[in-house]
BAFI-3210 file (N, C-alpha, C; in Angstrom, 3 decimals, decimal comma, padded with zeros to 6 digits):
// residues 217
n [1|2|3|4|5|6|7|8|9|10|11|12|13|14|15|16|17|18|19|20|21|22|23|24|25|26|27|28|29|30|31|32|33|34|35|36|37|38|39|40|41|42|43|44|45|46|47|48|49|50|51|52|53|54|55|56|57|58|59|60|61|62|63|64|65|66|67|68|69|70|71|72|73|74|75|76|77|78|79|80|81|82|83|84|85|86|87|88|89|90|91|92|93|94|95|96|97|98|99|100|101|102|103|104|105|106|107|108|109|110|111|112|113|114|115|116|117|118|119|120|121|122|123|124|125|126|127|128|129|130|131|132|133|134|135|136|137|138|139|140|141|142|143|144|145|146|147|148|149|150|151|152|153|154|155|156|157|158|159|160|161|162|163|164|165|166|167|168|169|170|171|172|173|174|175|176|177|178|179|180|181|182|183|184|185|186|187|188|189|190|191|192|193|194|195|196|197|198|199|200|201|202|203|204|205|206|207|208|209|210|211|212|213|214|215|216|217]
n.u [-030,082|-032,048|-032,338|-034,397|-034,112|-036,189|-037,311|-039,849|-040,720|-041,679|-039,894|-036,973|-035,088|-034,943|-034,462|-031,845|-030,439|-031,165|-033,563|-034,582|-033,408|-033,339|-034,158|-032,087|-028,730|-025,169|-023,654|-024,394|-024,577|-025,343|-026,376|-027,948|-029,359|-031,429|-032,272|-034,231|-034,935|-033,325|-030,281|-027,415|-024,492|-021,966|-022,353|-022,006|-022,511|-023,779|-025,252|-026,875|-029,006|-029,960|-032,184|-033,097|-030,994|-028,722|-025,740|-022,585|-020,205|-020,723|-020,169|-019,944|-019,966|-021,462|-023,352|-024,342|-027,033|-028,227|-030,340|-031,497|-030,005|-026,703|-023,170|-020,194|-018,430|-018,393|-017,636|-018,011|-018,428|-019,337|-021,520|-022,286|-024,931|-026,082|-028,772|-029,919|-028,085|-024,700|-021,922|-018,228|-016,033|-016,117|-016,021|-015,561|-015,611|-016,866|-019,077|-020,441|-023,172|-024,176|-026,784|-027,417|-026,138|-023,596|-019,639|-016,956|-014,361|-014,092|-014,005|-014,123|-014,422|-016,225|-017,236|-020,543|-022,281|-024,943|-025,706|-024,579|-021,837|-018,472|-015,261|-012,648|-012,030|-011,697|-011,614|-011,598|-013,153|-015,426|-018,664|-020,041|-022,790|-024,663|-025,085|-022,804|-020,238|-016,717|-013,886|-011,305|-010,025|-008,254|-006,054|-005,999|-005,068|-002,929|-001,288|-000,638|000,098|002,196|003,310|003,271|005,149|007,581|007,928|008,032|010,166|012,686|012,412|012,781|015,697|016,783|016,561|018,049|020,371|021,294|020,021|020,915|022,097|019,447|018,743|018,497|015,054|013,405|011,666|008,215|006,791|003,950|001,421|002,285|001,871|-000,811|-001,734|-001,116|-002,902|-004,778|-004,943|-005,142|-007,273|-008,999|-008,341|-009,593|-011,848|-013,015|-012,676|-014,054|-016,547|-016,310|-016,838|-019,353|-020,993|-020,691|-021,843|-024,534|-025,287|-024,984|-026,871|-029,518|-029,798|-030,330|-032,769|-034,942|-034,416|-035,892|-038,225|-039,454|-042,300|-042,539|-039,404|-040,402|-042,508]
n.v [001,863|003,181|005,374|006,928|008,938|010,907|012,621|014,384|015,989|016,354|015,743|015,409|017,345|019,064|017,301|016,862|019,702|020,396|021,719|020,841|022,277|022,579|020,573|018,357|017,100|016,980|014,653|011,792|009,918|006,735|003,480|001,884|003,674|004,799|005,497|007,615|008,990|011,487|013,787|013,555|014,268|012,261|009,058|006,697|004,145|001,119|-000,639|000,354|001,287|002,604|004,227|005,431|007,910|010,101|009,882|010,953|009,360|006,114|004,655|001,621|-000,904|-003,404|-004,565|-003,404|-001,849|-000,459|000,857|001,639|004,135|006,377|006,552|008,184|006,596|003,412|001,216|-001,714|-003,341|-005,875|-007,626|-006,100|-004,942|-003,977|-002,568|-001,606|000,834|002,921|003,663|005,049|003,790|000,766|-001,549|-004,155|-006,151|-009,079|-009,982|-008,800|-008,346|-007,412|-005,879|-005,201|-002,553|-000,338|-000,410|001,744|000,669|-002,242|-004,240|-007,489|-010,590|-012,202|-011,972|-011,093|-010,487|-009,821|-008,207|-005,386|-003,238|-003,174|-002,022|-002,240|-005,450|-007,052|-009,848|-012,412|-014,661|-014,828|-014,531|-014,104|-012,635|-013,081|-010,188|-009,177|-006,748|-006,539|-004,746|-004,741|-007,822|-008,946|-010,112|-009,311|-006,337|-006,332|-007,810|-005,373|-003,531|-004,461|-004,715|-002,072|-001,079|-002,469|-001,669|000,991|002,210|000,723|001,716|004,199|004,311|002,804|004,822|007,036|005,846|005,599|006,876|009,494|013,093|015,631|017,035|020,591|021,538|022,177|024,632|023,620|022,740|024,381|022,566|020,242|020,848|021,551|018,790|017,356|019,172|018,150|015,558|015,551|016,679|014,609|012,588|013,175|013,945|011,799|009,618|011,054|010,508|007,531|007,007|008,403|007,145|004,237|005,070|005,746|002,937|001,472|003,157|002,698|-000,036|-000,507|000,980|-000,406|-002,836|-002,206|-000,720|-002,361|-002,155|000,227|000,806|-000,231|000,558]
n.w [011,089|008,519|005,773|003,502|000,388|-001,577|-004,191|-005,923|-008,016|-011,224|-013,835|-016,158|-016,417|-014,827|-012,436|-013,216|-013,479|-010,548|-009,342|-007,046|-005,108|-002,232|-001,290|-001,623|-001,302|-000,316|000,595|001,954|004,714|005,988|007,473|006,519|002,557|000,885|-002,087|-004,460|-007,913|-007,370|-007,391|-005,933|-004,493|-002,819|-001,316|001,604|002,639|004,614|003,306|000,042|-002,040|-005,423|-007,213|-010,202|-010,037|-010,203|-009,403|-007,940|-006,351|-004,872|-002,232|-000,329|002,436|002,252|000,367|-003,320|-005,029|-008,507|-009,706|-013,567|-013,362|-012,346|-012,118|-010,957|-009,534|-008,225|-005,470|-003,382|-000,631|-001,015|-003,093|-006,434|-008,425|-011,266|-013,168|-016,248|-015,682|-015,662|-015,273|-014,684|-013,031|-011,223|-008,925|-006,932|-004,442|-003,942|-006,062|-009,534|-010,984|-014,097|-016,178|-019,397|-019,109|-018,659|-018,132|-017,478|-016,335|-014,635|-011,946|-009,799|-007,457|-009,673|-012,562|-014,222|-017,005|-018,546|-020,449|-022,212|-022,197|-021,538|-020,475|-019,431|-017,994|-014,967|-013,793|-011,549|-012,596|-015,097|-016,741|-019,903|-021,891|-024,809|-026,045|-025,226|-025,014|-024,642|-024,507|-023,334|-021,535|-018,481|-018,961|-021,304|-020,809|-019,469|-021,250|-022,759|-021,715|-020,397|-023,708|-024,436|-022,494|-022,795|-024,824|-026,353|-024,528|-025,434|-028,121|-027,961|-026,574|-029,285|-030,899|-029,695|-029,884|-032,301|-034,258|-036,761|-036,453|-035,989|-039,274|-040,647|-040,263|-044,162|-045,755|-046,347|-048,977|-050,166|-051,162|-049,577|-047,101|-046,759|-047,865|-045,543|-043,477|-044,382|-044,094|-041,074|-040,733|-041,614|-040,227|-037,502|-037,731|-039,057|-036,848|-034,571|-036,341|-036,246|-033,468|-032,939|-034,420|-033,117|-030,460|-031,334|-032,214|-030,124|-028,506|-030,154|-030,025|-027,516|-027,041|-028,757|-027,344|-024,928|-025,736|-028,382|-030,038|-030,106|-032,056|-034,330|-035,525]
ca.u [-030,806|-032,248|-032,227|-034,752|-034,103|-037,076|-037,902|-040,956|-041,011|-041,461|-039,034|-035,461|-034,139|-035,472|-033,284|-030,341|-030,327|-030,898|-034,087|-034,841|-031,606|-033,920|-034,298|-030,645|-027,718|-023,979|-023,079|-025,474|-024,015|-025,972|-026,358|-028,753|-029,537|-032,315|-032,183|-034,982|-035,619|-032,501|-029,436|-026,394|-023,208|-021,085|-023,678|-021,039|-023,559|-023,295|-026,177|-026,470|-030,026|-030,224|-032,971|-033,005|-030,796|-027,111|-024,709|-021,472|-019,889|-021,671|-019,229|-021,220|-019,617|-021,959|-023,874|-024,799|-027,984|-028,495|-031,124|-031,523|-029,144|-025,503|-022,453|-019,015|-017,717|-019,325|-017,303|-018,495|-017,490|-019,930|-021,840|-022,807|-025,796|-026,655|-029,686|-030,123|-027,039|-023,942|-020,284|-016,991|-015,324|-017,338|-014,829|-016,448|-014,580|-017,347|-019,171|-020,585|-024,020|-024,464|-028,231|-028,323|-025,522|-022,388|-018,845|-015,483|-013,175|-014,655|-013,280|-014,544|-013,864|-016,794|-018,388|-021,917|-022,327|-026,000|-025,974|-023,759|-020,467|-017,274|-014,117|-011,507|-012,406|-010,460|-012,073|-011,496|-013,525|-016,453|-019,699|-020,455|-023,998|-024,259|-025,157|-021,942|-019,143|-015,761|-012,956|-009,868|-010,174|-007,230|-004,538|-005,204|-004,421|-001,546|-000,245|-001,077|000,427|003,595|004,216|003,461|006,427|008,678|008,570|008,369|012,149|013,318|012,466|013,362|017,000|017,569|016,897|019,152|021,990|021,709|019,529|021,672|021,645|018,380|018,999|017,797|014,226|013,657|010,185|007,481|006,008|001,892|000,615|002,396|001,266|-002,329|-002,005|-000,979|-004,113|-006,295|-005,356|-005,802|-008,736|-009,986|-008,475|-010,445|-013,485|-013,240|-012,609|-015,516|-017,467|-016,330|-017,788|-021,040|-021,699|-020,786|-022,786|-026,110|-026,035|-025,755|-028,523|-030,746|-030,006|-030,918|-034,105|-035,328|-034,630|-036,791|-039,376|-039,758|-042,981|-042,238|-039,095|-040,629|-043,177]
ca.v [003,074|003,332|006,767|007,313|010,078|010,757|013,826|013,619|016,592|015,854|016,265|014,660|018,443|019,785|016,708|017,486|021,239|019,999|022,540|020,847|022,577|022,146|018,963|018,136|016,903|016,949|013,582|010,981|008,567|005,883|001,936|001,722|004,258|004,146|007,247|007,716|010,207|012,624|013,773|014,178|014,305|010,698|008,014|006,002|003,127|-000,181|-001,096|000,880|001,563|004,069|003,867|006,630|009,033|010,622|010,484|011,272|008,428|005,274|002,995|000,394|-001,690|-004,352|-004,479|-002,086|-001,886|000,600|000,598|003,159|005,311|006,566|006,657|008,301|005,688|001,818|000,773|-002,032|-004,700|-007,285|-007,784|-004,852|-005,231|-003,054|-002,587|-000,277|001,646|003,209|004,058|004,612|002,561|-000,772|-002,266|-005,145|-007,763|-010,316|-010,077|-008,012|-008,258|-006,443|-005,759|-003,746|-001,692|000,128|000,351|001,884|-000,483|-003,061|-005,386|-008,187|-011,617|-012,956|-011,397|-011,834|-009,624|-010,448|-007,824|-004,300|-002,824|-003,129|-000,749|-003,164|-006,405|-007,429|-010,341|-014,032|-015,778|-014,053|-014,762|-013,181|-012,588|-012,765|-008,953|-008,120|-006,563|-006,228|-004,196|-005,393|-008,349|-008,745|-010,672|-008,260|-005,647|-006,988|-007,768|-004,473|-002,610|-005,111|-004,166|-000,736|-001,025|-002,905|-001,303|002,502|002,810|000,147|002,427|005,551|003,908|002,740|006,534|008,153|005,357|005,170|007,660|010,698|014,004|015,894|018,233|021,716|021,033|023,470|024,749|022,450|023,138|024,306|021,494|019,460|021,585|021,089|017,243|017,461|019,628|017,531|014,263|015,453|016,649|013,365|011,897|013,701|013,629|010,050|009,115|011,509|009,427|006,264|007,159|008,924|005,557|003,420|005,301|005,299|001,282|001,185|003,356|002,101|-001,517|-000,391|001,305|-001,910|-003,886|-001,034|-000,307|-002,915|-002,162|002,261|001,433|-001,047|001,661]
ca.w [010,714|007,074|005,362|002,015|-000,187|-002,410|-004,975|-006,516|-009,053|-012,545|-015,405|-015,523|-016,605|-012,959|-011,330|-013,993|-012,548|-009,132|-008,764|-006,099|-004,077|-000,742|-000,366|-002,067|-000,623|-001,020|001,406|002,587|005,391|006,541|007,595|004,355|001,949|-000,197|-003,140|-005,899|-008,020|-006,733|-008,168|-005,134|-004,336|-002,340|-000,740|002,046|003,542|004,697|001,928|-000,895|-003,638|-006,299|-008,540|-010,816|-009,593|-009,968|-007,726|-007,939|-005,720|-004,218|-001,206|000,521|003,101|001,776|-001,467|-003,773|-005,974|-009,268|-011,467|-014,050|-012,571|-013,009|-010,863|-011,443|-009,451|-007,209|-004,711|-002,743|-000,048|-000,784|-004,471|-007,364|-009,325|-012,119|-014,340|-017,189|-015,220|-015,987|-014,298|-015,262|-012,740|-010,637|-008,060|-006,216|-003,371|-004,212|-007,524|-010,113|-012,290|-015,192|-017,210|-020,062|-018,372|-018,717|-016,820|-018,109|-015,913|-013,385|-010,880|-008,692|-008,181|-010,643|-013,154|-014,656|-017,780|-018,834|-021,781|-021,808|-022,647|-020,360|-021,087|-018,928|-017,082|-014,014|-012,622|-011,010|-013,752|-015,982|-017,464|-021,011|-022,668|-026,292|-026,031|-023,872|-025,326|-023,604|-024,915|-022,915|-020,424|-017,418|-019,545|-022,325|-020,737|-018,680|-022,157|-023,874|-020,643|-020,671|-025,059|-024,398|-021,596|-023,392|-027,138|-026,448|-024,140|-026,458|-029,419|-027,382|-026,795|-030,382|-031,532|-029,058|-029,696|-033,629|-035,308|-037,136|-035,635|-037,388|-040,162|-040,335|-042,120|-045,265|-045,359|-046,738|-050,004|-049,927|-051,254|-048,368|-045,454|-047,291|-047,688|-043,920|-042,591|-044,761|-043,207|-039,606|-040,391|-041,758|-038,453|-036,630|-038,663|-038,528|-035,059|-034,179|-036,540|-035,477|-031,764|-033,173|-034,857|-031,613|-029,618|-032,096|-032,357|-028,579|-027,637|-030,692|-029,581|-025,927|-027,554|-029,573|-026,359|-023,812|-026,805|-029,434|-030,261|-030,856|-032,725|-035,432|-036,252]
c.u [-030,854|-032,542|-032,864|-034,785|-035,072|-037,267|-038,887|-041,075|-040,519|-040,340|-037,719|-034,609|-034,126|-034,178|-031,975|-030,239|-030,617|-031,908|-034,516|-034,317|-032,302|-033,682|-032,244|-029,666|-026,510|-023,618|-024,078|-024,502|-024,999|-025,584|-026,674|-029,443|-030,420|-032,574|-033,116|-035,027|-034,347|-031,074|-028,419|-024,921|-022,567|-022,573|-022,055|-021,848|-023,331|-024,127|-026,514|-028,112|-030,513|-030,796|-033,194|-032,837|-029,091|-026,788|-023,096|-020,280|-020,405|-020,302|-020,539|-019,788|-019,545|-022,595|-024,494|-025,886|-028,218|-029,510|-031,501|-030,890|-027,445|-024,368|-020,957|-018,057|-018,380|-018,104|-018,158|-017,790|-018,174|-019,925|-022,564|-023,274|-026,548|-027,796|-029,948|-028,988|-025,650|-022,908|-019,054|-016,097|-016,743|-015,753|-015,866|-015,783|-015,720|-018,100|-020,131|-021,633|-024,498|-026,204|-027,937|-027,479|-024,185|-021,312|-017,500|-014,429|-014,112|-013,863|-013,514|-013,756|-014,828|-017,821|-019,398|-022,615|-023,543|-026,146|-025,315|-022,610|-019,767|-015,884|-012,813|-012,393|-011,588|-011,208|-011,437|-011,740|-015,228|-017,871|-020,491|-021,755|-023,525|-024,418|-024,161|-020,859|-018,096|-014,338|-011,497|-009,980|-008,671|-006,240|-004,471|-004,968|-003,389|-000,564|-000,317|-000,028|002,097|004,383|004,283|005,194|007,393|009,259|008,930|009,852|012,706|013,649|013,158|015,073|017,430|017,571|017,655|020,470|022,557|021,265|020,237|021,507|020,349|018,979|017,839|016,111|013,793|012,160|009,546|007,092|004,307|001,345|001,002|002,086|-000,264|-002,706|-002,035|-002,381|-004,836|-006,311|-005,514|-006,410|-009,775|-010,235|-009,420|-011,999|-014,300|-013,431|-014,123|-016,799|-018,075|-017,386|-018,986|-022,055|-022,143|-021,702|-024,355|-026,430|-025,963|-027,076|-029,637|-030,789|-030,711|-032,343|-035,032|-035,107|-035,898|-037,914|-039,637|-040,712|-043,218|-041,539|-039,424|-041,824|-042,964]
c.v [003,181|004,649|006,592|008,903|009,730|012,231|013,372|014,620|016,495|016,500|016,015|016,107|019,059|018,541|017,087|018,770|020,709|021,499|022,153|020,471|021,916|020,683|017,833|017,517|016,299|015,238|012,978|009,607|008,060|004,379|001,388|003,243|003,913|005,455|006,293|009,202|011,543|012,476|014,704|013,795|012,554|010,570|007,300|005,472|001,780|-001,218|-000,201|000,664|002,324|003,125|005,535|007,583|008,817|010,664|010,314|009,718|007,648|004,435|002,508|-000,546|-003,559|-004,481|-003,364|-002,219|-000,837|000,291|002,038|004,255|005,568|007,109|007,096|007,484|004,793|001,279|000,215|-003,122|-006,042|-007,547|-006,255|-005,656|-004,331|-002,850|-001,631|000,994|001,873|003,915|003,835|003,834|002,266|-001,079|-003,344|-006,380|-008,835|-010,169|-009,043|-009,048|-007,227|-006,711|-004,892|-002,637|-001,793|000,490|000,676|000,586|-001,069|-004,284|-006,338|-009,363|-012,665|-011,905|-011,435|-010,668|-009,970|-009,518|-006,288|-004,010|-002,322|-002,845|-002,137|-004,207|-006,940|-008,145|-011,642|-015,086|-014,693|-014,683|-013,794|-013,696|-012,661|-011,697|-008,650|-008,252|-005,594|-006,035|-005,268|-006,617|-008,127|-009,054|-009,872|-007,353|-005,621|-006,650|-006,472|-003,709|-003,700|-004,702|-002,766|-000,141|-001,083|-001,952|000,317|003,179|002,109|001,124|003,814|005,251|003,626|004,317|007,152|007,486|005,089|006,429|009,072|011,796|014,325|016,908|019,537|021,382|022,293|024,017|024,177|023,347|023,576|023,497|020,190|019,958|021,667|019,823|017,244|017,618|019,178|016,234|014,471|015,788|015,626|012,233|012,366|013,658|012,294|008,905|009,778|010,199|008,547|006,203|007,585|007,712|004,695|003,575|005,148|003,715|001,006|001,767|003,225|000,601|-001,326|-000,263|000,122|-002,798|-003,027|-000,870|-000,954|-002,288|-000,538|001,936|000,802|-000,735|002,047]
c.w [009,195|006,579|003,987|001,439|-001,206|-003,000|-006,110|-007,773|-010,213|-013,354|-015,146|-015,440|-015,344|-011,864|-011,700|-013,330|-011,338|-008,557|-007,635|-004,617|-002,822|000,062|-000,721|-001,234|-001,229|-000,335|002,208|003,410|006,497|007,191|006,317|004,185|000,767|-001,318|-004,350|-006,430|-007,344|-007,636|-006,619|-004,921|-003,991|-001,560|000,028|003,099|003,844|003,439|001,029|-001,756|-004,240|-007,467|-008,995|-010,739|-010,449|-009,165|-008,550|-007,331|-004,845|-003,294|-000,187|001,256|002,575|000,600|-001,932|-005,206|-007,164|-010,086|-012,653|-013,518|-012,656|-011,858|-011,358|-010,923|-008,658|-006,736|-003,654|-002,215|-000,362|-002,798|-005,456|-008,014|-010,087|-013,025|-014,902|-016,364|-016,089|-015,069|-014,603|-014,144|-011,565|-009,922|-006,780|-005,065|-003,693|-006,022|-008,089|-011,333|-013,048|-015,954|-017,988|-019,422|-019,087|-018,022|-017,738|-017,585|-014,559|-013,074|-010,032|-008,809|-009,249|-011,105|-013,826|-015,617|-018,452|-020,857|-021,411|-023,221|-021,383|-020,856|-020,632|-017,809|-016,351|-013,154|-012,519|-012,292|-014,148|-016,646|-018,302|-021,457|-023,802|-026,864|-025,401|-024,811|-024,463|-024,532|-024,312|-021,651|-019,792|-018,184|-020,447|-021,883|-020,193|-020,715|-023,381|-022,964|-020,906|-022,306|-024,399|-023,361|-021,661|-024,537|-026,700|-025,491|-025,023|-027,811|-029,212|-027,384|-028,024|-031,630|-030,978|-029,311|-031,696|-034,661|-036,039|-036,589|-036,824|-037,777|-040,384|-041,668|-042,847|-045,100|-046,647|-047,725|-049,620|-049,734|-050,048|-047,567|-046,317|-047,296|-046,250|-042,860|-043,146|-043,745|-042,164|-039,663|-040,658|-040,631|-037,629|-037,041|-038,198|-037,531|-034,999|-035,451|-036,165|-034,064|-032,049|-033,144|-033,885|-030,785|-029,929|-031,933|-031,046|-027,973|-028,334|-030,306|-028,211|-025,799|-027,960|-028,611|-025,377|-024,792|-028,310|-030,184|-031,008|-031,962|-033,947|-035,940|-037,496]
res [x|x|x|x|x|x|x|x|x|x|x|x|x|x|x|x|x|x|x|x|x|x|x|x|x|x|x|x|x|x|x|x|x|x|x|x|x|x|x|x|x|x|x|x|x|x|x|x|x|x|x|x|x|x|x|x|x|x|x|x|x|x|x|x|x|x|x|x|x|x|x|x|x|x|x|x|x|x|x|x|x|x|x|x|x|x|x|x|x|x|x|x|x|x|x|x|x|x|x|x|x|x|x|x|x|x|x|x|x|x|x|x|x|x|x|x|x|x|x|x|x|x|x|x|x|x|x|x|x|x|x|x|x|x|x|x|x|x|x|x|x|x|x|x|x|x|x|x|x|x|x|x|x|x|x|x|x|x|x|x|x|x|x|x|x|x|x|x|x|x|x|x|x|x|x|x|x|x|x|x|x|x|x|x|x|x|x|x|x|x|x|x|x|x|x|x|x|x|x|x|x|x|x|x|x|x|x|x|x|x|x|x|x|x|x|x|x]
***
């Protein structure tokens, strides 16, 4: 039994608000599922295709298709294939292609990263684009998760077995409680920067790949 969800009325802000409550739905369970054009709740099918919708949570039995479309989480038993998509976690038992897409942490056993950005990679064996950038693969984070394990009781134990008791502290001069609230505000400044930035050269690179021709106007 195949199930299509379709909304046809214009304007992405009308699917973002979800004016069109009527036809809506919180839980779609099928064999296959076919969603355009809609913005709902969990999808739990044996086949799985969202083209330009929201959903909240996609499981598929068997494979799962996205294009242009965004998922707070892809669970599937067979293969995930993404284009122009996005999801903070991808979990896959057979494999995982990426287009032009985005996942916080993904998992299969082979992955096929054609062009993107991937937060943590946890697969079998991988295949990188020369557009794909990947924050932490499996061994780094094994070994990021193994220091972090090791150093911080280590450090916690050699302060409780050596460090002096603390002394009463006096109160800080002005100009040090001013140096103080300047630098966290430059931290903060800065970080926010940092990410403003990140995010501009990803979605002008995305732009200049989707619209050559607009952005070299």
């Amino acid at each position: 039994m195949a199930q299509k969800t379709s909304n046809h009325r214009p304007g992405l802000l009308d699917r973002l608000l979800r004016i069109e409550r009527s036809e809506s739905h919180d839980h779609i369970e099928s064999e296959v599922v076919e969603l355009q054009n809609v913005s709902i709740g969990s999808v739990d099918a044996q086949k799985a295709t969202v083209s330009r919708a929201l959903v909240r949570a996609v499981t598929a039995q068997d494979d799962v298709a996205m294009t242009l479309s965004s998922a707070l989480s892809v669970r599937a038993g067979g293969d995930v294939s993404m284009t122009g998509s996005a999801s903070p976690l991808v979990m896959a038992a057979r494999d995982v292609r990426l287009n032009n897409s985005s996942a916080g942490v993904m998992t299969a056993r082979e992955a096929r990263v054609e062009s993107g950005m991937v937060g943590v990679l946890l697969a079998g064996s991988a295949t990188l684009g020369d557009q794909t950038r990947v924050v932490l693969s499996g061994r780094d984070a094994l070994l990021f998760g193994a220091a972090i394990g090791i150093f911080f009781p280590l450090v916690a134990y050699l302060l409780r077995r050596f460090a002096p008791p603390p002394k009463e502290q006096e109160p800080r001069p002005w100009y040090t409680r001013a140096g103080l609230w300047a630098l966290r505000q430059t931290i903060v400044l800065g970080g926010a920067a940092l990410l403003g930035w990140v995010a501009y050269r990803t979605l002008r690179n995305r732009a200049m790949r989707l619209l050559p021709g607009v952005i070299h106007r």
